[in-house]
Backbone bond lengths (Angstrom), bond angles and torsions (degrees), N, CA, C in turn:
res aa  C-N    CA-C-N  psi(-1)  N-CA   C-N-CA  omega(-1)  CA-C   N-CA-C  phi
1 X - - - 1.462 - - 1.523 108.68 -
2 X 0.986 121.96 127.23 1.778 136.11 165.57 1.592 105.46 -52.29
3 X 1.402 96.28 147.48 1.831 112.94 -172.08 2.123 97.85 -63.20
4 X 1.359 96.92 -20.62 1.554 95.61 -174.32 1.391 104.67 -84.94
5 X 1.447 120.25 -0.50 1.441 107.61 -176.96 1.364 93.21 -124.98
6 X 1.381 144.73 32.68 1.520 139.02 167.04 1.290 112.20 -56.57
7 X 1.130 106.73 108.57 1.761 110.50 169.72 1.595 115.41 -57.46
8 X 1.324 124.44 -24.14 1.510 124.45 177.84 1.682 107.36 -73.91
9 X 1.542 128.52 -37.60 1.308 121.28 166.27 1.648 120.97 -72.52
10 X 1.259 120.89 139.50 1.238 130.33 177.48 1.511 100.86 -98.30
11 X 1.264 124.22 7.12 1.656 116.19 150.04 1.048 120.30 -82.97
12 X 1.415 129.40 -38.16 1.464 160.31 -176.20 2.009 82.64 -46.08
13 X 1.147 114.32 -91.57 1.197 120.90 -175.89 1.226 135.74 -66.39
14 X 1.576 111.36 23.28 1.203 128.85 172.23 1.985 110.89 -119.31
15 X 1.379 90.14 4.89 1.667 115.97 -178.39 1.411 106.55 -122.93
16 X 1.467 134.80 -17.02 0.773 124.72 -162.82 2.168 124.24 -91.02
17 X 1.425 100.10 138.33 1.364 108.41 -163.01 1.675 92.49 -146.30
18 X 1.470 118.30 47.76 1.009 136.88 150.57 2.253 127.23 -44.97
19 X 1.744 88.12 -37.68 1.370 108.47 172.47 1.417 107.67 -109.47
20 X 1.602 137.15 126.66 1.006 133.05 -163.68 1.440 110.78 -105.10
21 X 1.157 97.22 -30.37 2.082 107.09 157.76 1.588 109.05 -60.87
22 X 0.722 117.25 -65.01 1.929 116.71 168.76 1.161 108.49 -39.86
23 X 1.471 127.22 -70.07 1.381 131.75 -168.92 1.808 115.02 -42.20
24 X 1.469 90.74 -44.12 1.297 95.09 -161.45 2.345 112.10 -83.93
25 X 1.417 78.27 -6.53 1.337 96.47 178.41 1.576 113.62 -84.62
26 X 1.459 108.62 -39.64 1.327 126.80 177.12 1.670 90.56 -56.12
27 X 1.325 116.98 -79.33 1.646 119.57 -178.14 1.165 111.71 -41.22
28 X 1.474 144.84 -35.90 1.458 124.31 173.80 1.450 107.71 -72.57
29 X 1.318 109.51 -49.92 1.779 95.05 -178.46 1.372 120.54 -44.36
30 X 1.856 94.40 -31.95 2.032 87.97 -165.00 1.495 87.87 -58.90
31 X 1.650 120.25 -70.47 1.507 107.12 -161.13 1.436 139.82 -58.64
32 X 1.718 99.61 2.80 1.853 95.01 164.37 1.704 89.44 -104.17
33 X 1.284 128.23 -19.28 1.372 112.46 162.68 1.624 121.07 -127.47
34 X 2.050 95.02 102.79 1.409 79.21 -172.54 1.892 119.84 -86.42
35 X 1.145 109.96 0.40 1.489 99.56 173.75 1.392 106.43 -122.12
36 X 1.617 106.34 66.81 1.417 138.49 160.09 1.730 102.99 -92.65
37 X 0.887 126.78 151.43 1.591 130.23 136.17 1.719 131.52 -37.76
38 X 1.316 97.86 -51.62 1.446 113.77 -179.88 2.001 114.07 28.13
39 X 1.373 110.52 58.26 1.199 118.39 172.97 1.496 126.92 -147.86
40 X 1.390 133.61 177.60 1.065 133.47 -172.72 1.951 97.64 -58.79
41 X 1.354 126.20 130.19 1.544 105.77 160.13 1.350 111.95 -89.75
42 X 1.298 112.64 145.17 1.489 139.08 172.61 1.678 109.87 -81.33
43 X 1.673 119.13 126.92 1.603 106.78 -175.45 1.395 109.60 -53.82
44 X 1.298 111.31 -174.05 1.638 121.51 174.57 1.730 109.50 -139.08
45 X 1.371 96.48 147.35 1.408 93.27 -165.03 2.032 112.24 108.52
46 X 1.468 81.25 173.39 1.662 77.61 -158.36 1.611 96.22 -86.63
47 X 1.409 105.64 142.73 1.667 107.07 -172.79 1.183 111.58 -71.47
48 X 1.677 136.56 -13.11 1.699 141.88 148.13 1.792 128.84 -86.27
49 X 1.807 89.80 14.66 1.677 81.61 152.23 1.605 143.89 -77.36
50 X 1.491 115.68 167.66 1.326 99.34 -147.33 1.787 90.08 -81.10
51 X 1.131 107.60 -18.74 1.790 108.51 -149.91 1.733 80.80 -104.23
52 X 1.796 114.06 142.29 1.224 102.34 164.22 1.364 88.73 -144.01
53 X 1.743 114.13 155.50 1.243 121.86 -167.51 1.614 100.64 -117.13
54 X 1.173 126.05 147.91 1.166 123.70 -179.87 1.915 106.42 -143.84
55 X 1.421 99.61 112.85 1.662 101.93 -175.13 1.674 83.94 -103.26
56 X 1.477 92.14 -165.09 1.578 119.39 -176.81 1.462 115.14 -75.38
57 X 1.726 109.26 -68.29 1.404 95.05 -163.68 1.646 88.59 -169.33
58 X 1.423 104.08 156.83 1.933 100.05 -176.40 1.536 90.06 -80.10
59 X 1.336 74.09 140.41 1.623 102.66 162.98 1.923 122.99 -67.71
60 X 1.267 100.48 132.63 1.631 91.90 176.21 0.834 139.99 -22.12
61 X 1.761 120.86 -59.68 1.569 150.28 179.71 1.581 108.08 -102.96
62 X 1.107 122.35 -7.91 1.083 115.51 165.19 1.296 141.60 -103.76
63 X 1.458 125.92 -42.33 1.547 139.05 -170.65 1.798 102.51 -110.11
64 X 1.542 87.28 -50.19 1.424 93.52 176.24 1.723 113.01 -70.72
65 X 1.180 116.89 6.15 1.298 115.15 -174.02 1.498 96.31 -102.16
66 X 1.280 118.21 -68.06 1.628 128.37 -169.12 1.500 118.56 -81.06
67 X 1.515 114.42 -7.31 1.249 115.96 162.04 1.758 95.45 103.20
68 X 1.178 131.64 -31.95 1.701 128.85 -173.09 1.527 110.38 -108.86
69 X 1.412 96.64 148.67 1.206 91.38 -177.35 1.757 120.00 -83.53
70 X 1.927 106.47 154.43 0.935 117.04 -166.67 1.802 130.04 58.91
71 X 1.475 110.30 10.49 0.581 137.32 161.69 1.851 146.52 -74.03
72 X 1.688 135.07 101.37 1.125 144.82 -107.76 1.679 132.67 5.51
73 X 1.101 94.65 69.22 1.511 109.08 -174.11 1.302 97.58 -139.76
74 X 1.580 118.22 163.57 1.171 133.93 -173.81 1.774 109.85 -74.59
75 X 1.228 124.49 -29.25 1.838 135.81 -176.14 1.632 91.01 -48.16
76 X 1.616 101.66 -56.98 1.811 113.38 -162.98 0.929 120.00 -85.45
77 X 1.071 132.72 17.70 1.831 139.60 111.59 0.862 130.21 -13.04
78 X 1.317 104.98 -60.22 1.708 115.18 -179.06 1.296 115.39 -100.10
79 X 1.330 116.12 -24.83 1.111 104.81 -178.38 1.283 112.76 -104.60
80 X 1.050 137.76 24.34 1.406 139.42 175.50 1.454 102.76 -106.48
81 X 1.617 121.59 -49.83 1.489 141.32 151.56 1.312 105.64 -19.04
82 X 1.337 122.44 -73.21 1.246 124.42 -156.86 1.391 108.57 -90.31
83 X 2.014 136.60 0.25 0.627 94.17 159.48 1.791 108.66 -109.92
84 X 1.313 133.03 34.86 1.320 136.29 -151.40 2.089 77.21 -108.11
85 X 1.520 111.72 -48.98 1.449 127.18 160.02 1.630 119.84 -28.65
86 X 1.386 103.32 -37.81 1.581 104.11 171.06 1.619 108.83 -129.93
87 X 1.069 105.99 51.45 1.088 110.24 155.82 1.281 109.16 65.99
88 X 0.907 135.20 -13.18 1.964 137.84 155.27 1.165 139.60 -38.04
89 X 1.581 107.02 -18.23 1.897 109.00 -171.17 1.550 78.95 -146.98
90 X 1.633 97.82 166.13 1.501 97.25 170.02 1.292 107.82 -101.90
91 X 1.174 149.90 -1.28 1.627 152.77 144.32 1.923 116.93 -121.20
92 X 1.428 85.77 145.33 1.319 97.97 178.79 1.469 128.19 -76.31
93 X 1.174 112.22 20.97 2.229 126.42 -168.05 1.439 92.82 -131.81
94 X 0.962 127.38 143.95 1.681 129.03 166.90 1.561 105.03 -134.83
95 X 1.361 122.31 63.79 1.626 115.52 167.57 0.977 147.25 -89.22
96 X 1.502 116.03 -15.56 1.849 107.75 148.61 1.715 93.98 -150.81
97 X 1.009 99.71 174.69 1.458 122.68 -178.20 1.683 121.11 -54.67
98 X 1.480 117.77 -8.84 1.668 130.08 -169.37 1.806 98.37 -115.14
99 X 1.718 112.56 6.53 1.154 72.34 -154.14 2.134 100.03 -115.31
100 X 1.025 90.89 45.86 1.799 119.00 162.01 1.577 106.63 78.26
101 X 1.354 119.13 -4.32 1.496 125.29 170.67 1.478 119.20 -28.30
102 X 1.211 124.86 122.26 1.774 118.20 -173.98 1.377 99.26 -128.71
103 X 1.619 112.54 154.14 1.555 105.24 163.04 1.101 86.71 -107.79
104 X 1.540 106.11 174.18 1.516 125.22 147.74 1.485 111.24 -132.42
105 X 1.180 102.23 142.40 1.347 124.36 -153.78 1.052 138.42 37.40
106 X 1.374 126.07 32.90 1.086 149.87 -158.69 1.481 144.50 -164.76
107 X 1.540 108.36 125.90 1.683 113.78 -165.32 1.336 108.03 -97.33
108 X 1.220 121.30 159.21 1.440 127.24 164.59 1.705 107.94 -136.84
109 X 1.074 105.61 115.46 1.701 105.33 159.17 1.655 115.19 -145.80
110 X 1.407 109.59 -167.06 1.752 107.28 -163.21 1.671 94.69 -126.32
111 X 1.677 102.56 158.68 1.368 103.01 -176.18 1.557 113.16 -72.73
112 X 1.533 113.00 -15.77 1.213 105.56 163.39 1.428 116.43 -146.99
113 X 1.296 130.87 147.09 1.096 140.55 -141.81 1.588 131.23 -84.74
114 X 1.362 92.79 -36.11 1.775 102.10 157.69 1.138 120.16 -113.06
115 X 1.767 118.28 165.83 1.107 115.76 -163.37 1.889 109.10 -84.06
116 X 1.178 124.76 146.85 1.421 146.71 -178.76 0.749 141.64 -53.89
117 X 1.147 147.95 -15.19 1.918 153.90 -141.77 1.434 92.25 31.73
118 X 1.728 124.00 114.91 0.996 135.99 131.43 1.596 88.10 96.46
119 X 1.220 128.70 13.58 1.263 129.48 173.29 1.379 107.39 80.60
120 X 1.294 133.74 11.39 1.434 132.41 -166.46 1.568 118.70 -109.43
121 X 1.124 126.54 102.54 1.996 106.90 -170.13 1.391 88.11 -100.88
122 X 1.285 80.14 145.87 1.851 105.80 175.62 1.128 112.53 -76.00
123 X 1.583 143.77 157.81 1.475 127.27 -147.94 1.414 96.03 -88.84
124 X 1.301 133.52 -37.26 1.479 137.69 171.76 1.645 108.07 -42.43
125 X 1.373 116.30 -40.36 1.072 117.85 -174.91 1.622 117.73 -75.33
126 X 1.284 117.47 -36.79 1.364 127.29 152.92 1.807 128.33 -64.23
127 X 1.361 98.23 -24.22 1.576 96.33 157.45 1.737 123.55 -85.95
128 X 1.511 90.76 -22.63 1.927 84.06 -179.93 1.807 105.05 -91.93
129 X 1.635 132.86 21.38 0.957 158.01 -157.48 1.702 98.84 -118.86
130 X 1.630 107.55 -55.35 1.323 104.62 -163.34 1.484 113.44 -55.91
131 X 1.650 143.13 -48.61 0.949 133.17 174.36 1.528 123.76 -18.87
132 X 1.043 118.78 -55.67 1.619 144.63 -175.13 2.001 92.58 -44.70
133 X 1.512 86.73 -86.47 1.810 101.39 161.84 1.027 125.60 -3.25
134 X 1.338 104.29 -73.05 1.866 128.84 -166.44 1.910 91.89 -46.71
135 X 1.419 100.65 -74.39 1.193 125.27 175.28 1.574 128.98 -18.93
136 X 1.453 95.54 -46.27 1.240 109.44 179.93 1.544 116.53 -74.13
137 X 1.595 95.39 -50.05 1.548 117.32 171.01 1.746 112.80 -38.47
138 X 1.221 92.59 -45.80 1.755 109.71 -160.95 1.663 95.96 -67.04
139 X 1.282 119.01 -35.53 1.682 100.14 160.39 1.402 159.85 -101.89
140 X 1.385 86.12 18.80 1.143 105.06 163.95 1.618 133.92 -71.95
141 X 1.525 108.74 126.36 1.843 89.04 -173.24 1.225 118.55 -54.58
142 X 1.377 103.04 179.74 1.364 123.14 -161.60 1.743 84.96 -98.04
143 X 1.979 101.81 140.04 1.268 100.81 179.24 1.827 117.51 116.23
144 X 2.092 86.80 -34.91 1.124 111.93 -163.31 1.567 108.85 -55.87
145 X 1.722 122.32 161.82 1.300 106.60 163.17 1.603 100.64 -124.35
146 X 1.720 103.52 152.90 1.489 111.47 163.87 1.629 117.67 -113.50
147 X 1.383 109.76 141.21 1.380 120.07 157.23 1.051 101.43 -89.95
148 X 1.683 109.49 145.00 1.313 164.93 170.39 1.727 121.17 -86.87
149 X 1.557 112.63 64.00 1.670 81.42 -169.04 1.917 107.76 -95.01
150 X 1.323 87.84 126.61 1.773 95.97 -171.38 1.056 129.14 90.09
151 X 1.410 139.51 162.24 1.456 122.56 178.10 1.337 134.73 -53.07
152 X 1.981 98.12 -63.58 1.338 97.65 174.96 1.887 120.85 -59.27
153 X 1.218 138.12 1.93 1.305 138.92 174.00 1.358 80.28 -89.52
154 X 1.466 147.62 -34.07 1.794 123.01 -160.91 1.325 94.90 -88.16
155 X 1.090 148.68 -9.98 1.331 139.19 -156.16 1.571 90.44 -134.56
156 X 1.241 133.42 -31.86 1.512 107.26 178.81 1.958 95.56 -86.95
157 X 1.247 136.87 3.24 1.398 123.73 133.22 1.138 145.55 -64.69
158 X 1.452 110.21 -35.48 1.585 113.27 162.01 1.201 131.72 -56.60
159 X 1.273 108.53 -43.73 1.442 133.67 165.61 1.789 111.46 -55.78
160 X 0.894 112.43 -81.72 1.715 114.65 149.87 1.351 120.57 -4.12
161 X 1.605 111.73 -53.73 1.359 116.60 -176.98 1.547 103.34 -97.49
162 X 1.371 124.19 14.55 1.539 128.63 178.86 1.506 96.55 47.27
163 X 1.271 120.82 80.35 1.698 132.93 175.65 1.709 93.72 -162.27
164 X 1.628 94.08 130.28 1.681 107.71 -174.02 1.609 101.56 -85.61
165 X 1.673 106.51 162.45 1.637 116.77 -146.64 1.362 102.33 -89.17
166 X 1.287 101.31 -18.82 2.040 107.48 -170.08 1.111 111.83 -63.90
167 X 1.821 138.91 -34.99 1.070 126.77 -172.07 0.953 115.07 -85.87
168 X 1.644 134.62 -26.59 1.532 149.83 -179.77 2.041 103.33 -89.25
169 X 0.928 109.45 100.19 1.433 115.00 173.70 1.574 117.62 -80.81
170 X 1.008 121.82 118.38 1.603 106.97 166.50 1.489 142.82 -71.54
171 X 1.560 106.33 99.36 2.080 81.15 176.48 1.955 84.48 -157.10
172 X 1.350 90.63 150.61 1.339 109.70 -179.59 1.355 116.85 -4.99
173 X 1.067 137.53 134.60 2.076 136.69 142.64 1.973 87.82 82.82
174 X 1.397 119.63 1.37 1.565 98.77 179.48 1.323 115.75 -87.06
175 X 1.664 109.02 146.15 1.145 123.00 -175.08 1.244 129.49 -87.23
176 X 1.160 144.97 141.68 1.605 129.06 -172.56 1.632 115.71 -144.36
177 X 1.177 131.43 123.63 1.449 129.86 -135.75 1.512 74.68 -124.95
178 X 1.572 111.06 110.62 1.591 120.17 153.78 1.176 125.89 -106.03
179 X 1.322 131.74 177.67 1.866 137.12 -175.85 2.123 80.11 -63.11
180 X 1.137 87.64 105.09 1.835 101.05 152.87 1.365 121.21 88.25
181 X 1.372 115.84 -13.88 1.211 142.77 -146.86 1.822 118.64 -134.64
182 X 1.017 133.77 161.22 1.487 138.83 160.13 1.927 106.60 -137.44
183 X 1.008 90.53 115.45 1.723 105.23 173.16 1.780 98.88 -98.72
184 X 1.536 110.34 129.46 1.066 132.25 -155.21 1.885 93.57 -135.58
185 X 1.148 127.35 107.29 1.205 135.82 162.79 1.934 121.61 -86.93
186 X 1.322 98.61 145.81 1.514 138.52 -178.55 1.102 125.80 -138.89
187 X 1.366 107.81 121.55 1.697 109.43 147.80 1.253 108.68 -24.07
188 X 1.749 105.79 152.46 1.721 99.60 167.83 1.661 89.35 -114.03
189 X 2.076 89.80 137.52 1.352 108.63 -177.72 1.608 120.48 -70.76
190 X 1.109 109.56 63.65 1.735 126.56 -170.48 1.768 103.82 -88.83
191 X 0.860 113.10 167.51 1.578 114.88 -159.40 1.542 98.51 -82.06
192 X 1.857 117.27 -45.72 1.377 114.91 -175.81 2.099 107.28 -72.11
193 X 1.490 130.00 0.30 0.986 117.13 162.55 1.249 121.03 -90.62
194 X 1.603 119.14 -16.69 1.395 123.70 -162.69 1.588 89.56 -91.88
195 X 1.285 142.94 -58.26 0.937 154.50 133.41 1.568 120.74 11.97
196 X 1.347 103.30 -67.05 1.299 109.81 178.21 1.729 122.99 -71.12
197 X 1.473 101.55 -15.56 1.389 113.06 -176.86 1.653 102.86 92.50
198 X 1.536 130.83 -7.56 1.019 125.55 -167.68 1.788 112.60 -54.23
199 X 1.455 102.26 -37.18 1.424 131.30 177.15 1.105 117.00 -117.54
200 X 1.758 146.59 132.29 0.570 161.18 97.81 1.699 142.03 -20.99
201 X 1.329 115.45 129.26 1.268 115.55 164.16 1.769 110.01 -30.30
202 X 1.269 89.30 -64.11 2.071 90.87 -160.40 1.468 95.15 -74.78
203 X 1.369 133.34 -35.01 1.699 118.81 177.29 1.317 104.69 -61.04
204 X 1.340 132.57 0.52 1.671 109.98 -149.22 1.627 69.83 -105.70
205 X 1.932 118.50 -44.05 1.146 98.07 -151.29 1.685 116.91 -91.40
206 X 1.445 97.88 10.62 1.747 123.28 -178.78 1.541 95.33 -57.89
207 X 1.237 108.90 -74.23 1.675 108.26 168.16 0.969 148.56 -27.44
208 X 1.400 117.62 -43.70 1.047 145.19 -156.55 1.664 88.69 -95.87
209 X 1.357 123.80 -66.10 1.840 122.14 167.56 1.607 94.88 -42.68
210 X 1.320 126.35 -84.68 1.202 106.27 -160.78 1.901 124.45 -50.86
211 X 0.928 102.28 -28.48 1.760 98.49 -178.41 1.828 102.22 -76.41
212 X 1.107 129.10 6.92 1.694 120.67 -163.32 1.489 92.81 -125.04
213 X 1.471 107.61 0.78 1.504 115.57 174.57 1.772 91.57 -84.21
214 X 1.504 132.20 -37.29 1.521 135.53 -159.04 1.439 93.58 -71.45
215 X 1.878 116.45 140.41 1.453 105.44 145.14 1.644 82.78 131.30
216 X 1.754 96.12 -158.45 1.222 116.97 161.74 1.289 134.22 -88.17
C-alpha cells in the first residue's frame, strides 16, 4: 500500500481516490452540491472504544453531505435514537458535525468510505476500502464488541479481521464469537427496512441491549 493510502493516517483517507468510480462520483456530487462534503468519511467516536459499529457506506445527503457518519440522513434516526436510549451518545439527533453530539464508548464507521452510485459498492471497491477497516478494527480493545449493520458490513468485517465467511452466517440478533472479540449482527437501519417492517424500532434496539451485555 502507498504512504497516500495508510490506513493509520486520517489524512491518508481524506485524500484518498484509490476507487476511481467513487472518486469521480464524489466530484460530480460536489459540483451539483458544492457545500456538500463530498469525501472519504472518517469514523466517529473514540478509536479505543469498546463497542464499534460498522454500516455500509455514507449516504448521499447524509454522511457524505456533513462529513460523519450516519449523519442527516434518514438510517440516523434510529440509530442515533437508540443509541442516546442506551446510553451511547449524548443526544438522540446527529445532524451535522458542530452540533455537540458525543459517543461514549463507542465508534461508528462504514465498510466503505465514500458514497456509491445508488448506494451500491462494487466488491473491488469494498476491498480497496478494507485497509482503512482492518485499521480501525486493530484498535479496538480486546474483549471489544462490533456491530454488523447488514450483510455486506458482516462480511467486509470478517474479512478485515482475516476470518473466512462460511462459519459466521448472517441474519439478524446473531452472535459470532471471534479471537478477542464478539461480532453481533443487524439489519441495517435504512429507511426501505424500517419501512418495510423488516426491522423494527425494538428489534434494532433488542441487539443492541443484548450485545452491551458482551465484554467488560
Amino acid at each position: 500500500m502507498t504512504a497516500a493510502a495508510d490506513p493509520d493516517r486520517e489524512e491518508s483517507l481524506g485524500a484518498c481516490r484509490r476507487c476511481p468510480r467513487l472518486a469521480a462520483f464524489r466530484d460530480a456530487t460536489k459540483r451539483a452540491h458544492p457545500s456538500y462534503a463530498c469525501r472519504p468519511v472518517p469514523a466517529f467516536g473514540s478509536p479505543d472504544a469498546r463497542i464499534v459499529i460498522v454500516g455500509l457506506a455514507p449516504g448521499l445527503h447524509g454522511a457524505n453531505a456533513t462529513g460523519r457518519p450516519f449523519t442527516g440522513d434518514f438510517a440516523g434516526i434510529l440509530l442515533y435514537s437508540t443509541l442516546h436510549r442506551l446510553g451511547l451518545a449524548s443526544q438522540a439527533r446527529s445532524e451535522h458535525v458542530a452540533d455537540g453530539l458525543r459517543l461514549h464508548d463507542c465508534r461508528i464507521t462504514n465498510a466503505v468510505k465514500c458514497v456509491p452510485p445508488d448506494n451500491r459498492p462494487l466488491a473491488a471497491e469494498i476491498h480497496n476500502c478494507r485497509p482503512y477497516l482492518a485499521a480501525e478494527l486493530a484498535r479496538q480493545p480486546p474483549g471489544g464488541v462490533i456491530m454488523a449493520l447488514g450483510r455486506i458490513a458482516h462480511e467486509a468485517v470478517l474479512r478485515a479481521l482475516g476470518q473466512p465467511l462460511a462459519p459466521y452466517r448472517f441474519a439478524h440478533g446473531a452472535r459470532h464469537v471471534l479471537a478477542g472479540r464478539t461480532l453481533w449482527d443487524s439489519y441495517h437501519c435504512s429507511r426501505y427496512n424500517t419501512q418495510t417492517r423488516r426491522l423494527s424500532e425494538a428489534s434494532f434496539r433488542a441487539v443492541f441491549e443484548a450485545a452491551l451485555g458482551e465484554g467488560p
